[in-house]
Structures are given as structure tokens and as C-alpha cells.
N, C-alpha and C positions, 0 to 999 in steps of 0.2 A: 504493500500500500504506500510507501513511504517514496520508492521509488516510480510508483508511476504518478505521486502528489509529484514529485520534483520533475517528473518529466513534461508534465501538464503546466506546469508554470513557466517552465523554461520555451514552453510551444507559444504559452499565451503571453509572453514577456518580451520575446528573445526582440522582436521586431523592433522594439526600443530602448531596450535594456545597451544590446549589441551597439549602437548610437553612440557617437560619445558626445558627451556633454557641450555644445556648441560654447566657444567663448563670446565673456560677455563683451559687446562693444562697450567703447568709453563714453558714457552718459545714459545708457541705456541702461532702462531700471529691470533688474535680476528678473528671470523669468520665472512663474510661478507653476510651479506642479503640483502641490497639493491643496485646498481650503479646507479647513474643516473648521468650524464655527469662526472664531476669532483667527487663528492659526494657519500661518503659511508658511508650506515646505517648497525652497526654492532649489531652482535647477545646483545653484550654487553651492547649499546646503548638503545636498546632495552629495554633488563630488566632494567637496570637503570630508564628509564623513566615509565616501568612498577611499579615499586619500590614506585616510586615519588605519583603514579594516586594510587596505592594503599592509602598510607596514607591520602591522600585528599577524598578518597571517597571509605572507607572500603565496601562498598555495590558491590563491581564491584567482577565477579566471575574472576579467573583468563584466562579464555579463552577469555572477554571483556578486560580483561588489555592485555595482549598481542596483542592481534588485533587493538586495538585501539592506545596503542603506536607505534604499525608499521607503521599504517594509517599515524599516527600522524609527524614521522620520514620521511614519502614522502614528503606529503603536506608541510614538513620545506624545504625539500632542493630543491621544484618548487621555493618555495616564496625567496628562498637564490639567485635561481638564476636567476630568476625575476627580486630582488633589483640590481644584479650588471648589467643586462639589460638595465635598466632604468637610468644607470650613478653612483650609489649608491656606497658607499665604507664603511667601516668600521671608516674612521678616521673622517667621518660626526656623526655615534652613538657612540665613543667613548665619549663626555663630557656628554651626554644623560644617557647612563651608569653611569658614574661614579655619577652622579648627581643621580640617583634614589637610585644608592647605599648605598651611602653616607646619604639620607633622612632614609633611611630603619635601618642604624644604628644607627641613632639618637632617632628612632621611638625606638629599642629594649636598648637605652640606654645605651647601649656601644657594643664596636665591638666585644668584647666576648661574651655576651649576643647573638649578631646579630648571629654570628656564633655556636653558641648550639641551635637558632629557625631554622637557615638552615640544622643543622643534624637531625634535629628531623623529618625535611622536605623532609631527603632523598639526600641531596647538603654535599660531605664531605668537601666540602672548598669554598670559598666564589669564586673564578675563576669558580667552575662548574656550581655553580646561574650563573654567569656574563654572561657565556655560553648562558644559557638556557633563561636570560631576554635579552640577544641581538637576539635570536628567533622571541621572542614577538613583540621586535623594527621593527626587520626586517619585519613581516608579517604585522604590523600595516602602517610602512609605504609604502608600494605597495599597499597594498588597498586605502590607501587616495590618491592617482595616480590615480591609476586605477579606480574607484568613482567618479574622478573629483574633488576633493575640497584641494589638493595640486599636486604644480609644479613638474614634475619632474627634475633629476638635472640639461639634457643639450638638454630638448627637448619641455621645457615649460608646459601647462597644457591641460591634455587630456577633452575633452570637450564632458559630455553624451547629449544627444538632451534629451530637455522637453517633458513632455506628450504633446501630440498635443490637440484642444478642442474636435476631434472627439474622439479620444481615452478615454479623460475624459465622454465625453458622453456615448459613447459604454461600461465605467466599469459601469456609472451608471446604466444603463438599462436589462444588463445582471448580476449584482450582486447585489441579493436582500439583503446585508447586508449593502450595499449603500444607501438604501430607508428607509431600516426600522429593528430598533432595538427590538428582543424578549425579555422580561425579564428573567432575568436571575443571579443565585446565582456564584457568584465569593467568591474564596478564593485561599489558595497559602500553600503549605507547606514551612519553610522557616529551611533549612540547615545550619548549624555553623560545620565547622571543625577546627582543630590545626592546623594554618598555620603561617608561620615564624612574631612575630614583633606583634601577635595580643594576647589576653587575651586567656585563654583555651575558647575549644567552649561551657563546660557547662554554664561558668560564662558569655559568651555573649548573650547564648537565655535568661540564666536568667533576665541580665539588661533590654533586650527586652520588657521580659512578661511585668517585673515590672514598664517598664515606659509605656506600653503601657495602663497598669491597673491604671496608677495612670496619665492618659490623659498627658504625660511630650513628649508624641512622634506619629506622624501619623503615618498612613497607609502605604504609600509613604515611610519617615524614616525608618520605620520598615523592608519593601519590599529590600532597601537598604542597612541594616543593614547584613542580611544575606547573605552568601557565595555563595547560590543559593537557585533564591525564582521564582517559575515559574507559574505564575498563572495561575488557572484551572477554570472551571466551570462545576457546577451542581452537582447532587450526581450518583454515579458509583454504579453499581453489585460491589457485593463483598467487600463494603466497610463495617470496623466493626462496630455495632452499635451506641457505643460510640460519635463515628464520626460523625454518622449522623446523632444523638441526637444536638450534638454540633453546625452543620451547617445548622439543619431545626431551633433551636432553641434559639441561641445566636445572639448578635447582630454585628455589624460590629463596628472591636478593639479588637473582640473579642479572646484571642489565648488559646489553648490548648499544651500538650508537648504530643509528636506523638513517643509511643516505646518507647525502652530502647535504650541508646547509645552504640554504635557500634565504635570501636575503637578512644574512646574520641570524635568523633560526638558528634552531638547533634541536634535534630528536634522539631519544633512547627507546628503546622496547625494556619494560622492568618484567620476568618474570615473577608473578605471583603467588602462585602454587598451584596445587592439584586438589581440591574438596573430596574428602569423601563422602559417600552415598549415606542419606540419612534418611529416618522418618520420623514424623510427629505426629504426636498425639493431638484431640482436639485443644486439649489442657495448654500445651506447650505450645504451640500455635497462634492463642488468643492474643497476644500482644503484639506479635507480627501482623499480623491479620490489622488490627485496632491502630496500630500505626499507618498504616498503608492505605486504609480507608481512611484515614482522617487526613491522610498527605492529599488525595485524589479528591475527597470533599473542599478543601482548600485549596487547589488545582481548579478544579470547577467553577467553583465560587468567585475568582477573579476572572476565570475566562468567560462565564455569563455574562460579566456588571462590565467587561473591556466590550464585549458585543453587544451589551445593553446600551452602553453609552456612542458606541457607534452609529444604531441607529438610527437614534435621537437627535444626531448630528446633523447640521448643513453639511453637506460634501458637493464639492466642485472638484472634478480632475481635468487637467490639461486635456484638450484636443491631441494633442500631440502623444498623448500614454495611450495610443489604444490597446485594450482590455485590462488596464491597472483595474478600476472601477466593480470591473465583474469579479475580478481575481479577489481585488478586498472584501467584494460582497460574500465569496465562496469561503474566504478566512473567516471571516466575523459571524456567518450564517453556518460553521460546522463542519461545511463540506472539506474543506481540507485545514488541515491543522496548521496554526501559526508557528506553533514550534515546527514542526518542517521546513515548512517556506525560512525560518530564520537559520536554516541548519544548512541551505545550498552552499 
């Protein structure tokens, strides 16, 4: 399903996506691709944050960068105007800001410094970060609203219902991964990129390997460590020998360096281990089960109230984006999941 969502996108995108962003002439006012109520996503806007996703993750073609920062440019101004919904203002995340700020230049050691990790990032001055991590405030805090696990400003705390015992009973009985564990090899490819305040990313898989070879760091640490580490299992067609020498054959701690670096990246593969085969009882069960349904209730719950406020919304798209429009409708209406579309 996952690939024929991304293959469906890419049919209904590529037309404009593949386009590159025409420059702006000098006096001419930035072109606008998105409306939605008060809020415009410009062609500018756009490339910029395509700019940004290049450098963090040179493996993206430019038809996934373009698409992905559009996506991305909606889904900010539901969650924008979500937060002022919900009573939210800007002079509540302004000490928030300025407090991460402030850590982040102390992390690169001084504000010049700070500011040569943000260009290298893609951010030409430290106002355009401010921008883009009061984004991240903004979307973080609607979700913990909307979740349940904080108040909102002037309407108290929205309250999700628990799984009920039928409901825990009914995952267990219809979901054989509730009864019983196959064995099964895990491992993680684990990503380092140059991102502002941090060491280059060769010098951080290296620390990696070497503490992980010299038993100074777990699993867990390790998993942590990297930029993005998404654990996988088993062995795949098509994967190179090497690798599969590595993962039938090594033990768990075990890491390898995965490819040549691609734009100052850097990749490891961590072996994990191998699970043995379990079962469980309903008894032993309940609390996996109780977690999992109230992660997915809370999953839900945002992804309603982002589709509810969508909507509700004025929407105007550019002439020029044909089928953006229908693509958003089929995100927000269900038909295909926005975590996909954000995963191209």
C-alpha cells in the first residue's frame, strides 16, 4: 500500500514537482502557491525549505524535495492555525525560543560559530532558524492538546477515553503479534548528517563504531546517537553480499560503514540481535496491548482535528500545481496517509 501511495503521488505531482522553481524577477512580488485562510506558502518558501531537506539528506531526488517541502509548508500552517485555535499566541513561545536558542549557541561556542552551523544549514541568519524552530514549537505543542497530556490555554485538557477491557481483549485475539513472538534478526542502518552545533557527521559515526567496538556504549546509545536510525528486520532481495555476510554473521554491537558519503553524510548498519521466539499470555500482554492502543488513539486524534481543520479552511492553490489540490484532499480525507506522502 505504501508503495503504490508513493507511486500515485509521484504520477499526480511529478508534472510540477519535476519544474524547478522559476527565479524571482527583481520587483516582482514572490509567487504564491499555497492560501489557506490567512497563510501563504510561496514558490520561495518552498525552495528554501527544499534547500534546507537537501542538505540534511542528500539522498532525496529533487522531485521528493519539492513535494515534500510543499506537503510540509501545508501541514505548518493547519498546525499555525490550530495553535491560535486552541488560545495559543506567540508571546507564550517566545522565552521557549529564545531559551533553545541561546542553548544552541553555547553548544557551537559562540554566536559566530552558531551562525556559520546555520548557513551551512541552509538558515542565512539566525531570525530565519527562529522562524522555522517556532514551526516545530508550534506543531509540538497542538499535538500534546490534542493527545491529551497538556492543557490547552483557555479550554482546559482535552480528554482521549482509554482502551476499554473489550477492546484490549479483541487486539489480543485478532492480533497474533499479541500472543506470540517469531524470531527474528533486527538491525538499523544508523545516518549522521552536518547539522548546525554538532561535530561533522564522519567524525560522529566514527566515535560511534569506536565506542561501540570498544563496549564504552549500547545499543540503545548508539540507536540514539544517530540522526536517523530506523530499525528493520530480517534480510531483503537485493541486498549486497557484504551485508548479508555481516548480518547472518556478526554479533549484536556489531557495526559496519554502509557506502561512501554523500554530501558529508555518513552511514553505519548496527547489528542488533537475533529475538527469540516467545509467547504470551493474555495477563502478560495487557500492557503492550494498553500502550499501543492509546499511542494509535493519540495518533488518531491529531490526525482527525489536522483534517478537521483543513476542511474548514479557505484553500486557494496555484493554477500552476495541477493536482496538488486533489492530492491534499486525498491526504486530509484518509485516502492516503500523510505520513507516507512525508516519507518520499
Amino acid at each position: 500500500m505504501k508503495l503504490l501511495s508513493t507511486i500515485l503521488l509521484l504520477c499526480i505531482l511529478a508534472p510540477w514537482a519535476s519544474a524547478q522553481i522559476p527565479e524571482q524577477e527583481e520587483g516582482v512580488v514572490d509567487a504564491a502557491w499555497v492560501v489557506l485562510n490567512d497563510s501563504v506558502l510561496t514558490a520561495s518558501m518552498v525552495n528554501q525549505e527544499a534547500e534546507r531537506m537537501a542538505k540534511r539528506d542528500p539522498s532525496m531526488t529533487e522531485d521528493q524535495l519539492i513535494i515534500t517541502a510543499t506537503l510540509s509548508g501545508v501541514r505548518n500552517m493547519l498546525f499555525g492555525e490550530m495553535f491560535i485555535s486552541l488560545g495559543f499566541n506567540d508571546a507564550l513561545l517566545a522565552p521557549r525560543l529564545e531559551s533553545r536558542i541561546q542553548e544552541l549557541i553555547l553548544e557551537s561556542g559562540s554566536r559566530a560559530g552558531f551562525e556559520a552551523s546555520l548557513l551551512r544549514d541552509g538558515y542565512p541568519t539566525i531570525e530565519d532558524f527562529r522562524k522555522d524552530l517556532r514551526r516545530v514549537f508550534v506543531e509540538s505543542t497542538v499535538k500534546s492538546v490534542l493527545e491529551g497530556v497538556a492543557p490547552t490555554q483557555s479550554q482546559g485538557m482535552l480528554v482521549l477515553s482509554s482502551p476499554t477491557p473489550g477492546e484490549i481483549r479483541k487486539a489480543y485475539d485478532s492480533d497474533a503479534s499479541f500472543r506470540h513472538v517469531e524470531p527474528v534478526l533486527e538491525w538499523a542502518p544508523l545516518k549522521f548528517f552536518n547539522e548546525r552545533g554538532k561535530a561533522p557527521a564522519a567524525e560522529r559515526a566514527a566515535e560511534v563504531s569506536n565506542r561501540l567496538s570498544a563496549g564504552q556504549m549500547t545499543i540503545e546509545e548508539a540507536l540514539a546517537a544517530a540522526d536517523n536510525a530506523r530499525v528493520q528486520s530480517g534480510i531483503h532481495e537485493g541486498m549486497k553480499p557484504e551485508l548479508i555476510d555481516f548480518l547472518e554473521f556478526g554479533k549484536a554491537g556489531d557495526v559496519m560503514p554502509l557506502g561512501g558519503n554523500a554530501g558529508g553524510s555518513a552511514q553505519l548498519v548496527l547489528l542488533i540481535g537475533r529475538t527469540e521466539a516467545q509467547k504470551f499470555t493474555f495477563e502478560e500482554a495487557q500492557l503492550t496491548i494498553i500502550n499501543k492502543l492509546t499511542l494509535e488513539n493519540r495518533r488518531r486524534a491529531v490526525a482527525e482535528a489536522v483534517a478537521a481543520q483543513y476542511h474548514s479552511s479557505y484553500l486557494w492553490v496555484s493554477p500552476e500545481l495541477p493536482g496538488l489540490e486533489d492530492f491534499l484532499g486525498q491526504i486530509y480525507g484518509g485516502e492516503i496517509s500523510a505520513s507516507t506522502s512525508a516519507e518520499l
